[in-house]
N, C-alpha and C positions, 0 to 999 in steps of 0.2 A: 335090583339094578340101580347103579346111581345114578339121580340126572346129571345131566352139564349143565355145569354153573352158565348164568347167563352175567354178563361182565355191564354191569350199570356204567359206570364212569366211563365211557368209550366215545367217542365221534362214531357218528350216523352219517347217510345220508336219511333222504324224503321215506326212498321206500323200507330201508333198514328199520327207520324208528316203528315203522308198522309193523314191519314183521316182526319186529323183536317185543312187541306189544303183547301179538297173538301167540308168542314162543313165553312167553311170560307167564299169562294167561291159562293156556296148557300145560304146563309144567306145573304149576300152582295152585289147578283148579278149584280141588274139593276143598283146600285151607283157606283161599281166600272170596271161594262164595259162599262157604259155611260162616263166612265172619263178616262180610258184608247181610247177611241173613239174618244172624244175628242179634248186627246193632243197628242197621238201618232198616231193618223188616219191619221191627213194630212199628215206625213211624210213618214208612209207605204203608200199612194195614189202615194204620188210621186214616190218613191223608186220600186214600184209596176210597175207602167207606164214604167219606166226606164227598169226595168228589163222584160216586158213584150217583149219590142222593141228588147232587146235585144237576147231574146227566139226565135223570129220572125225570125231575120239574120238570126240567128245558124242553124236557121229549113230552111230554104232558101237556104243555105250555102254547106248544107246537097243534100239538093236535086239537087243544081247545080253540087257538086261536084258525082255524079253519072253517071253523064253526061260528062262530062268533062276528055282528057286526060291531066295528070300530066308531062308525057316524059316516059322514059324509063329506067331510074336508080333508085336504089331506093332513092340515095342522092338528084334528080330533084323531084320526089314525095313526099319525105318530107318536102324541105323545102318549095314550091310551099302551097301544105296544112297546111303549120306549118304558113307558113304569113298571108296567108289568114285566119286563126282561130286567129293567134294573131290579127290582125287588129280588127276583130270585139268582139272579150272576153273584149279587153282592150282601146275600144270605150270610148267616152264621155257616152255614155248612160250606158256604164258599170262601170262605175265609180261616174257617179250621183246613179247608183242601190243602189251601193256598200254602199255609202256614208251616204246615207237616212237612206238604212235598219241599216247600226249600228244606227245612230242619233235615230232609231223609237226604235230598243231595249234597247236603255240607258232610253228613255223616259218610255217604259214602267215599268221598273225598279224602275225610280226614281218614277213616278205614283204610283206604286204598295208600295212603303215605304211609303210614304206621306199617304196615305190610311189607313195604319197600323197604323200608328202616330197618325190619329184622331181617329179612334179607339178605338188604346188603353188610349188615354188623355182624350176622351170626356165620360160625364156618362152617356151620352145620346146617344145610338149609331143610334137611328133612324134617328137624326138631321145632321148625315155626308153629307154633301152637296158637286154637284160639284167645288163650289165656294171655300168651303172652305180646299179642295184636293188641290185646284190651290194656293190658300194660302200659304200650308203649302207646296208645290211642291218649289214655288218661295223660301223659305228658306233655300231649301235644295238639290234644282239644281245644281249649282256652285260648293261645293264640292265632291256631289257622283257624278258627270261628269266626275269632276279629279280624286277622285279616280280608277273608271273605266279608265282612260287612264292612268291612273298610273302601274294597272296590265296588260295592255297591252302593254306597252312602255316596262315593264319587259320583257312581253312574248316576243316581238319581240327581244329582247338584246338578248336573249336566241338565238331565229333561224337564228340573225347575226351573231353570232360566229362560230353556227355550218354549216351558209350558206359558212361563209369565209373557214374556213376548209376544204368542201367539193370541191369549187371553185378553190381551191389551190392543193385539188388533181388530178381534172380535169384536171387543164391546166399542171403539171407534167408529164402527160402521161404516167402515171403507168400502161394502159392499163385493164386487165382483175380484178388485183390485186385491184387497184384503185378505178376501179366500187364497187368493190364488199366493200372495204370500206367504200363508198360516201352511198353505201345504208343500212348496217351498224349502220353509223353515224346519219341517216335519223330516222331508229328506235330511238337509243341511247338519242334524239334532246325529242322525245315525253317524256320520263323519268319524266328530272326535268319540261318539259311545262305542262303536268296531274299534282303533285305533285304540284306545285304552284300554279296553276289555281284554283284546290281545296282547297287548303289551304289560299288563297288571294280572295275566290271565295265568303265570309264572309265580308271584310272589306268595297266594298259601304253599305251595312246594317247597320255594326257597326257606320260607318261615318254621315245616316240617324241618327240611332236611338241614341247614345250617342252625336253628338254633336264633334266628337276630329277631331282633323286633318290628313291630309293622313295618313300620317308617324305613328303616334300613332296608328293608326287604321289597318295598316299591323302588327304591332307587338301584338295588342290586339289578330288579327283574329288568331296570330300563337298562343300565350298562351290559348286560346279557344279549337281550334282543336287540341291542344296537347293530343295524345294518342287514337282521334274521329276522327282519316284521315281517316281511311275505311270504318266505320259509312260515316260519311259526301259526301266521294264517292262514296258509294253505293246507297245513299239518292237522289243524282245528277244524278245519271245512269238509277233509276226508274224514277224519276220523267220526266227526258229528253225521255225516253220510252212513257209513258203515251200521253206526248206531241207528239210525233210522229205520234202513232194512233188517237189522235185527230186531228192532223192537216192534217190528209190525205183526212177528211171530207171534209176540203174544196179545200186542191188538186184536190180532183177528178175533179172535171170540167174541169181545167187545162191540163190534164193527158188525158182525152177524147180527147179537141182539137187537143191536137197534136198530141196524135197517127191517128186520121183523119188527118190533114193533111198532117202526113207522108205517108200514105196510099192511099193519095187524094182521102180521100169520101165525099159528099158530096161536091155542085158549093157553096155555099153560107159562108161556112165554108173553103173557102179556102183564105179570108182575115186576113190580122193580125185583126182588130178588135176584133172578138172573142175572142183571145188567149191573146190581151191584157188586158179583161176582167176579164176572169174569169183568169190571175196570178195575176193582182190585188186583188181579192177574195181570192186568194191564200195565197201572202201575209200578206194581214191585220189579215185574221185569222188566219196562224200561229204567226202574231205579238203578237194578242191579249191573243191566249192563254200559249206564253212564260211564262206571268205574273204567271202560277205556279208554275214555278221554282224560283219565285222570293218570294211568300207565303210560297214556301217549305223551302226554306234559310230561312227566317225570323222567320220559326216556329224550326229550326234547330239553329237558334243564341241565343233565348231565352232558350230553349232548355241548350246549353252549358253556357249560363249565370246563371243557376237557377242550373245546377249540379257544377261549378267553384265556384260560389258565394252566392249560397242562398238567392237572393236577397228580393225573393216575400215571401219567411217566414219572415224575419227581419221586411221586411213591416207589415206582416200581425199581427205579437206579439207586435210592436207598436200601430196598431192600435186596438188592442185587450186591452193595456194597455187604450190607448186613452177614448176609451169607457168606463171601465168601471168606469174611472174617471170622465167623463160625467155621469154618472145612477148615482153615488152619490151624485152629486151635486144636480142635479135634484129632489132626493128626502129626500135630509137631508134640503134644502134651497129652 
């Protein structure tokens, strides 16, 4: 039986772009999580392992420190626990974590575009293959990578200015007054990093699906979301919800282990093995199902392309012209 096409290029509203998310989704299943699996699995595996190792310490870390006197001040208490937590947060394994798991959600990103692109190009949507995912991924890796690191090199400029600031009130010793600006400033810092995030939160999309370059493609994403910032962040806050309780599914197992062996129950279960297990399961399935937030953008782009521009009526009154200049022919000749 054939599915129904699902029509990209269409005006939403709120609840539509969801539904037509999870109508996307379903209709698509086994092709697009066998190709999120794929390409973004190995690197959640590793990224997984990594950060398994590094859950491990923490929980080790944890229970030695119960054990253990600090001294007697609370200056020798802090920083004794403050090294000790730093040394292992900011491990090689915590760093290879770190590193993966972004590498795995840009990959499922660009995955999840490339997908959309056959798609919407091919007239045949049964024929999407993984082969030809990887195809069109390899054309359009290289850019939406940079533009991801483009809005992040943003975000960061952002938290250096307001890190330097705060750094500078610190070592002033403004005391009471000081703190209470440093934290302040801390709120003040998330402002413009929401506000761009969502608004630049459009441009690897526009960069997949039109083709332009960075820079064009942050100035697109703002004439798009002009006057649709709260739409668009309200679209990001469900969907990221949605995502949460589905990735708790595969938390749980995670979430068991270690409250056992915080608890020390069970002898067999008090090896890292387990617990590097199932965050690996943890991992990959919240990698895997990020990808709605990357469906729900996508159906959120066309969405503001088709109320800015009109683009699929202009199509659709040419090809209406199209036709019926074909039926004439056809039957005067």
């Amino acid at each position: 039986m054939k599915k129904e096409t699902i029509i990209l290029q269409q005006e939403r509203d709120f609840g539509d772009k969801i539904n037509a998310t999870f109508s996307f989704v379903s209709q698509n299943f086994k092709t697009l999580f066998l190709s999120l699996l794929y390409f973004a699995g190995p690197l959640g595996l590793i990224g997984g392992i990594a950060n398994g190792i590094v859950q491990s310490s923490m929980l080790g870390l944890a229970s030695q420190s119960t054990k253990k006197n600090y001294g007697t001040s609370p200056s020798e208490i802090f920083a004794d626990s403050f090294g000790k937590n730093f040394s292992y947060i900011f491990s090689f394994n915590y760093l290879i974590s770190i590193t993966f798991l972004i590498l795995a959600s840009i990959t499922v990103a660009i995955t999840t575009y490339a997908f959309i692109i056959e798609y919407r190009d091919r007239e045949n949507k049964e024929s999407i293959t993984i082969e030809r995912v990887w195809a069109k991924m390899r054309t359009i890796f290289l850019p939406v990578f940079g533009s991801y690191g483009m809005v992040l090199l943003i975000i960061f400029m952002i938290l250096l200015v307001f890190g330097g600031i705060i750094g500078a009130l610190i070592s002033s010793g403004g005391g009471i007054f000081a703190g209470f600006l440093s934290v302040l400033l801390v709120l003040i810092a998330f402002i413009p990093i929401i506000y761009l995030g969502v608004m630049y939160s459009l441009s690897p999309a526009i960069v997949a699906y039109e083709g332009i370059d960075i820079w064009e493609a942050l100035n697109r994403a703002k004439f798009l979301i002009k006057d649709k910032w709260w739409s668009t962040f309200g679209l990001i806050m469900i969907i990221t919800i949605i995502n949460s309780f589905i990735s708790m599914i595969f938390a749980a197992p995670a979430m068991i282990v270690t409250f056992m062996k915080l608890l020390s129950v069970g002898g067999n279960i008090s090896g890292n093995l387990p617990l590097i297990i199932t965050t690996v399961i943890s991992t990959i399935g919240q990698i895997v199902v990020s990808s709605l937030t990357y469906i729900t953008i996508s159906f959120q782009y066309f969405n503001l392309v088709e109320k800015r521009e009109g683009t699929s009526l202009k199509i659709l009154i040419q090809s209406i012209g199209q036709k019926k200049l074909d039926l004439n022919e056809d039957g005067e000749y």
